[in-house]
C-alpha positions in Angstrom: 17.3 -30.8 -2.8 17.7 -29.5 0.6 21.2 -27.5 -0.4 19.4 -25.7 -3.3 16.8 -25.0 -1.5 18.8 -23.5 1.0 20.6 -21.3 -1.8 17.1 -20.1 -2.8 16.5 -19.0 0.2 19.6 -17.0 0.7 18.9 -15.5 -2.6 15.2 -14.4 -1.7 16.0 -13.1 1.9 18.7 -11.3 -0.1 15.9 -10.0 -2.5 14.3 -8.5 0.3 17.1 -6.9 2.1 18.1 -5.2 -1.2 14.3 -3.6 -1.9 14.6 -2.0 2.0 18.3 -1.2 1.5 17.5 0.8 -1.6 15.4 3.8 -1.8 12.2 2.7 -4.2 11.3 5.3 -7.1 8.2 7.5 -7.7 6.6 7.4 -4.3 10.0 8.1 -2.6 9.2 12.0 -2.5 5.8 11.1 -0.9 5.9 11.7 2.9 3.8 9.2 4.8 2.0 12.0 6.2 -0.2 12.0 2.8 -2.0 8.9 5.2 -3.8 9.4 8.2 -1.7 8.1 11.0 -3.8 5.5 12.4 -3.9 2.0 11.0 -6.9 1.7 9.9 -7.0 4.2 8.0 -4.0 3.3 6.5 -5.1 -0.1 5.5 -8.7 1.5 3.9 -6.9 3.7 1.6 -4.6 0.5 0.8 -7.4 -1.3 -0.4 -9.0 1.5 -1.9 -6.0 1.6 -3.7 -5.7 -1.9 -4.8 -9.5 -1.4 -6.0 -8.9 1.5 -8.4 -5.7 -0.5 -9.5 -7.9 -3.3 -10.8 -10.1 -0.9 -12.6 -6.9 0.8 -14.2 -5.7 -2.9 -15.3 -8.5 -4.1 -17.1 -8.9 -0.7 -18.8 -5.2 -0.6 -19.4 -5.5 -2.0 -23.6 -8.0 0.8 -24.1 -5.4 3.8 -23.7 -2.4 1.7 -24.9 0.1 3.9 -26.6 1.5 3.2 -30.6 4.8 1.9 -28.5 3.0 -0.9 -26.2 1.2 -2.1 -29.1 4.1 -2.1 -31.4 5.7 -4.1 -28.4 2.7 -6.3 -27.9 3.2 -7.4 -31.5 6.3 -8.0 -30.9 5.7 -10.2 -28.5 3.2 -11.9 -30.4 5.5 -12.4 -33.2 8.4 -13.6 -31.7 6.1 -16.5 -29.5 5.1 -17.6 -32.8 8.7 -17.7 -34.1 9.9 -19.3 -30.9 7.0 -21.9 -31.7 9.3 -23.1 -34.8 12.0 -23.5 -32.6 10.2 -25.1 -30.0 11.6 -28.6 -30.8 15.6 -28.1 -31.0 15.4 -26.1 -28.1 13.9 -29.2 -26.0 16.7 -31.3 -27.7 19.2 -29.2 -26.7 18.0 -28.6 -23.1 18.0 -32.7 -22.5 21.2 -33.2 -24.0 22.6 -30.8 -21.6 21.5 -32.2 -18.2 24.2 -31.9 -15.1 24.2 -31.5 -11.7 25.1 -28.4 -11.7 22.2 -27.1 -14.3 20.5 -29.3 -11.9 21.1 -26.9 -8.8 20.1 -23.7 -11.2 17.2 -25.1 -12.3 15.9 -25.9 -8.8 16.7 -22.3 -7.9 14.8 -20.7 -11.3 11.9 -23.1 -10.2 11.3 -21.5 -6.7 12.3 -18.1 -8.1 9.5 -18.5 -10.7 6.7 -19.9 -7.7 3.5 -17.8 -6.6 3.9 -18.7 -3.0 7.4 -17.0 -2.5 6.3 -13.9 -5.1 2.8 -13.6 -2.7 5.4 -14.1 0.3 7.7 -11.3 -0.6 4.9 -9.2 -1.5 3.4 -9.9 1.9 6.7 -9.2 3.8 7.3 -5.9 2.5 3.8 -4.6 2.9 4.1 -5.6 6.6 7.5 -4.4 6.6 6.2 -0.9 5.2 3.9 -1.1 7.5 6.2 -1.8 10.9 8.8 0.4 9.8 6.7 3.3 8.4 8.1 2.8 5.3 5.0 4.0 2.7 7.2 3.4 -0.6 8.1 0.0 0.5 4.6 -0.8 1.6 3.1 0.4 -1.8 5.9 -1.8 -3.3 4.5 -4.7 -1.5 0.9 -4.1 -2.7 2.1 -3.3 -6.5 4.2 -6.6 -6.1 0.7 -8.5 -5.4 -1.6 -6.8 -7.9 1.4 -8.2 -10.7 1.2 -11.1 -9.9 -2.3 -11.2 -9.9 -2.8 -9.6 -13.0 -0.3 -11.4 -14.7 -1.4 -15.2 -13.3 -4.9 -14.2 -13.7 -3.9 -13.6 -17.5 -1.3 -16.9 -17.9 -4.2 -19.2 -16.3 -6.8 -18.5 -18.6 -4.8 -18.9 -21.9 -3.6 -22.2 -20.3 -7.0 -23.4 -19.9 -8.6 -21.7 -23.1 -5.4 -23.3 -25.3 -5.0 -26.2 -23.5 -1.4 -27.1 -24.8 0.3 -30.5 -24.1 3.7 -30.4 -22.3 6.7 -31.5 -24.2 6.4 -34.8 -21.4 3.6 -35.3 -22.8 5.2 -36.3 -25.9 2.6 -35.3 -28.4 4.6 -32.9 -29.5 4.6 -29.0 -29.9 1.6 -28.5 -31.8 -1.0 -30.5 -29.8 -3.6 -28.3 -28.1 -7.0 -29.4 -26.5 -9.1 -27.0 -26.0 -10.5 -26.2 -22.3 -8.4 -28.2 -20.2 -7.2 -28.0 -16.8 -5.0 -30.8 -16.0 -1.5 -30.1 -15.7 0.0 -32.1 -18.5 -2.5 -30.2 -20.9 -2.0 -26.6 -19.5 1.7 -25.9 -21.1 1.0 -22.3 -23.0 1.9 -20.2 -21.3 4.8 -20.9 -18.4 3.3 -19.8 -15.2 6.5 -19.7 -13.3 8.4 -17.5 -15.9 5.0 -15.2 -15.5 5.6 -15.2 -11.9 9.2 -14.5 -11.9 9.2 -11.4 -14.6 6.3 -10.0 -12.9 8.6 -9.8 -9.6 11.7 -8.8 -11.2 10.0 -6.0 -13.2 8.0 -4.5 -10.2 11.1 -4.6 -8.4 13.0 -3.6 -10.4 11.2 -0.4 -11.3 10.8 0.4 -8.1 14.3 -0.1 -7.3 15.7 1.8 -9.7 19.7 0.3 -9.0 21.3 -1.4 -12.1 23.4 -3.9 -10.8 19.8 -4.9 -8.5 17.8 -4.9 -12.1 20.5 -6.9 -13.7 20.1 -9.6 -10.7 16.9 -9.7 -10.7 16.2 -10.2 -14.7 19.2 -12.7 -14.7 17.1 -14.5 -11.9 14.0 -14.4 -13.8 15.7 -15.2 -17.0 17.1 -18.8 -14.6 13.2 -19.6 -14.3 12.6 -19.4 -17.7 15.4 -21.5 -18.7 15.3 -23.6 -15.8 11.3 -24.6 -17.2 12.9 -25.9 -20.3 15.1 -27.5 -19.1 13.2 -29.9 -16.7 11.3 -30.0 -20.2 8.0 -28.7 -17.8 7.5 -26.1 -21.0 8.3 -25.5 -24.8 10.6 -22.7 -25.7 7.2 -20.5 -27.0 5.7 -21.1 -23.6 8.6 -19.4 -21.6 8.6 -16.6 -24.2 5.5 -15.2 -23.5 5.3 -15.7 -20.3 8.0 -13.7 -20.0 6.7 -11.3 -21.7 2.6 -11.3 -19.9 4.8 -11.0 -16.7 7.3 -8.2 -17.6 3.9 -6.3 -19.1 2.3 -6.6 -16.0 4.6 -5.5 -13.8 5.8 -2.4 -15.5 2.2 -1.5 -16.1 1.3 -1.9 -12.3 4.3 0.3 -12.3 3.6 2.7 -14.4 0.1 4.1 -12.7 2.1 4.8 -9.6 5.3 6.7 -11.3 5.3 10.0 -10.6 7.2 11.2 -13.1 4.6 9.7 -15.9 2.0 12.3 -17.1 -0.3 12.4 -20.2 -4.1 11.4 -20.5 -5.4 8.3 -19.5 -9.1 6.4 -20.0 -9.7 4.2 -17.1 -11.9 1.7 -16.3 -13.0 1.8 -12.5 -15.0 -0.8 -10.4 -18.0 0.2 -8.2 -20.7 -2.0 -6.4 -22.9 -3.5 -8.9 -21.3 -0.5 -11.3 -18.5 0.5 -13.6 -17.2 4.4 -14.2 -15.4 5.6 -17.3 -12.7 8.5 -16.6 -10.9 10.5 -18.7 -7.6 11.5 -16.8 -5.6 14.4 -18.2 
């Protein structure tokens, strides 16, 4: 344990280094002279930021294009095929137990935690912040509303569909409905939410593609790694996969500069709610 620990580690401090190494997309032309220069005011149009952000996410289905609802039935339609194959991919997974799958697993698990995704978020908004360094600082906050967003999502249908874990051994089509114990909260795999939301943000923002291929093989560890522990079914790491890869490139997406065309958002007030039509 301590050893593959230690190699997580390596491989998230490395994570870091490489978003401050590379130059980030869309905000990159942005000087950080578009903020006042004192901190406070920095920090208020942050959270204004995150605020109008929350009202773009949950108005984000209404303006969906024919493309992300095409891909959002895709989605749909390949968790219910997974479902089918559910079973032989546990078998599989268990009859393929080593030490060294072992030692990847136990890396694809931290990968896939919220502490270290909230942690790097953290660390590059402060990073930003020290080093004057607005794209990486708005990398940090898109990193945290992602995760957000995307855990917000994965907790609820675990709760609402209350799915047993394959340990369980009630097999893959026992739900309860409404649950919040652990061994009843299978569908969908937080930690593969977790780590596709990362990789995605990161990767977006990024824009290097031997650092998106890293990071999506990383993501794609904690997804395997989750069947392979037999924590999750096959269909739980699918669309987990996929409620964390839409979230991040979402989150993405309202901060790209380069992406134009009307928009109907959704935006928060105090005791309020404001429709926009953006064009």
């Amino acid at each position: 344990m301590p050893s593959s620990f230690l190699n997580f580690k390596t491989v998230f401090f490395s994570i870091i280094f490489a978003a401050v190494i590379f130059p980030s997309r869309g905000l990159k032309a942005q000087a950080d002279s578009s903020l006042s220069s004192s901190l406070k005011d920095t920090l208020r149009a942050d959270c204004s930021m995150l605020w109008k952000d929350a009202g773009d996410l949950l108005g984000a289905p209404l303006h969906f294009s024919k493309t992300e609802w095409l891909l959002t039935g895709a989605a749909v339609a390949g968790t219910v095929l997974a479902f089918t194959l559910d079973e032989s991919a546990r078998n599989a997974a268990l009859s393929s137990q080593s030490k060294a799958g072992d030692a990847l697993a136990n890396v694809g698990k931290e990968y896939g935690r919220e502490v270290y995704g909230f942690a790097l978020s953290g660390g590059m908004y402060a990073g930003g912040l020290a080093l004057g360094k607005r794209d990486l600082r708005i990398t940090g906050i898109l990193l945290f509303e992602s995760i957000a967003a995307a855990g917000i999502t994965t907790s609820v249908l675990k709760s609402l569909l209350g799915r047993s874990r394959p340990g369980e051994e009630e097999g893959r089509a026992k739900f309860r409905f409404f649950q919040f114990k652990t061994g009843t909260t299978s569908f969908p795999s937080g930690h593969a939410t977790v780590a596709f939301s990362v990789s995605s943000v990161l990767s977006a923002r990024i824009g290097n593609a031997y650092v998106t291929i890293g990071l999506y093989s990383l993501a794609l560890l904690t997804a395997a790694s989750r069947v392979y522990n037999d924590e999750h079914w096959f269909s739980d790491v699918l669309l987990g996969s996929a409620i964390g890869t839409a979230a991040g490139l979402t989150v993405n997406s309202l901060h790209d500069a380069s992406k134009q065309g009307v928009a109907f958002r959704l935006i928060p007030g105090l005791g309020s709610l404001r429709a926009e039509l953006v064009f």
